[in-house]
N, C-alpha and C positions, 0 to 999 in steps of 0.2 A: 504493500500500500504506500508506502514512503517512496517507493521509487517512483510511482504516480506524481506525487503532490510536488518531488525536484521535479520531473519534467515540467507539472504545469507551471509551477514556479517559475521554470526557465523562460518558457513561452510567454506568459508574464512578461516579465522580466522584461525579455528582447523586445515587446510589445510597446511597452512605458517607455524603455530606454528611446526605442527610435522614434517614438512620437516627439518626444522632451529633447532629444537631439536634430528633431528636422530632417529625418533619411528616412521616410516609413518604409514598413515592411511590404506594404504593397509594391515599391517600386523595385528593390530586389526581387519580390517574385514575378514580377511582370519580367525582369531582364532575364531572367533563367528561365520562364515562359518562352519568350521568343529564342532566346538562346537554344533554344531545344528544337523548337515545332514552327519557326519563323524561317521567310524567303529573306534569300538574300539576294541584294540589289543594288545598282546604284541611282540615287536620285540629284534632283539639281535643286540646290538654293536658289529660292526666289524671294524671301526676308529672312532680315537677320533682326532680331527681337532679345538684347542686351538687356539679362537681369542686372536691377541696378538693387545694392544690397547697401542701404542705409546713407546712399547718395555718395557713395566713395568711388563708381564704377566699376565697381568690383561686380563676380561673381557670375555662376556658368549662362553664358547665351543660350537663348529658343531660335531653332533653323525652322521656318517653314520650307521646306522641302515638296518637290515633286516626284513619284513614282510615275516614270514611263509607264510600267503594265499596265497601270490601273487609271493615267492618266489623271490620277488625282493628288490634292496635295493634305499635306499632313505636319503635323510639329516632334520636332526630336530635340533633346538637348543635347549639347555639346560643352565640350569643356575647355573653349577656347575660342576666341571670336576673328579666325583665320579662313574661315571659309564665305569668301566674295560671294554676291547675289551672282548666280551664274556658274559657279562652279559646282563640280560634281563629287558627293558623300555617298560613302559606302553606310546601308542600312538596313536592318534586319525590321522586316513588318509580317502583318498577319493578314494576309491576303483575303480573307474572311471580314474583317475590320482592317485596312487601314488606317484608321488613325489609331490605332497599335503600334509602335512604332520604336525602334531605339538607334541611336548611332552608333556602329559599328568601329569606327576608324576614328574616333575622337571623343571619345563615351564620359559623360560627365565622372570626375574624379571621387570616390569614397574616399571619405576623410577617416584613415586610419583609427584615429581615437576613439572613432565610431564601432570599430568592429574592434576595440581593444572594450570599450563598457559593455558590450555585446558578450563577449569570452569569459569576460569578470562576470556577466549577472547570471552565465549557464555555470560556471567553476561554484561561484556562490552559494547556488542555489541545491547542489549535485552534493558538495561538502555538506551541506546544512540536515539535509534528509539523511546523510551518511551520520553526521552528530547522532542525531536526534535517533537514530534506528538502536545506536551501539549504548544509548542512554534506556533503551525499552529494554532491552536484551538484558540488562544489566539488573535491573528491578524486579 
């Protein structure tokens, strides 16, 4: 039963952390979504849409992008604002939904710290239930 309550713990855990950190878990599972079961392609920039992050200019750019097959266009982030209106990005989509969509060849950057509070709160969690198991045993 304790091994249940670290997993959920964990899932927890990773749940609160990514929200309070700003990397949800949805967008990891969406990139390993496509990474799995997504076309790959290339499209052309037709806007470049610079997240502005507290007015410093910082921070990952939005590509509206066009997929040739499907003749339509779509938004992917990127992790660097080098790709000209007119130029051509490597893209993984779901041809089912395109606006599914991730950049392949310039993929917004995970901020390491993020999957370092991520490790801490399944270690955490996994120790905790291992406590708490060897405290039952004992009694």
């Amino acid at each position: 039963m304790d091994i249940f309550v670290a997993i959920f713990g964990a899932i927890v855990g990773v749940v609160f952390l990514s929200v309070m950190l700003d990397y949800p878990v949805w967008t990891m599972w969406e990139r390993y979504q496509l990474d799995r079961h997504g076309v790959l392609t290339e499209a052309t920039v037709v806007k470049i849409e610079p997240e502005d992050t507290g007015g410093d200019g910082g921070g990952d750019p939005t590509l509206d992008v066009r997929i040739t097959a499907c003749n339509c266009v779509t938004k992917v982030d990127a992790a660097h604002d080098t790709h000209p209106v007119g130029s051509s990005i490597l893209i993984r989509y779901d041809p089912n939904d395109p606006t599914r969509a991730i950049a392949v060849e310039d993929p917004p950057e995970v901020d390491p710290i993020v999957l370092l509070f991520i490790a801490g709160a399944i270690v955490w969690s996994a120790v905790s239930a291992w406590i708490k198991r060897g405290e039952r045993s004992d009694a």
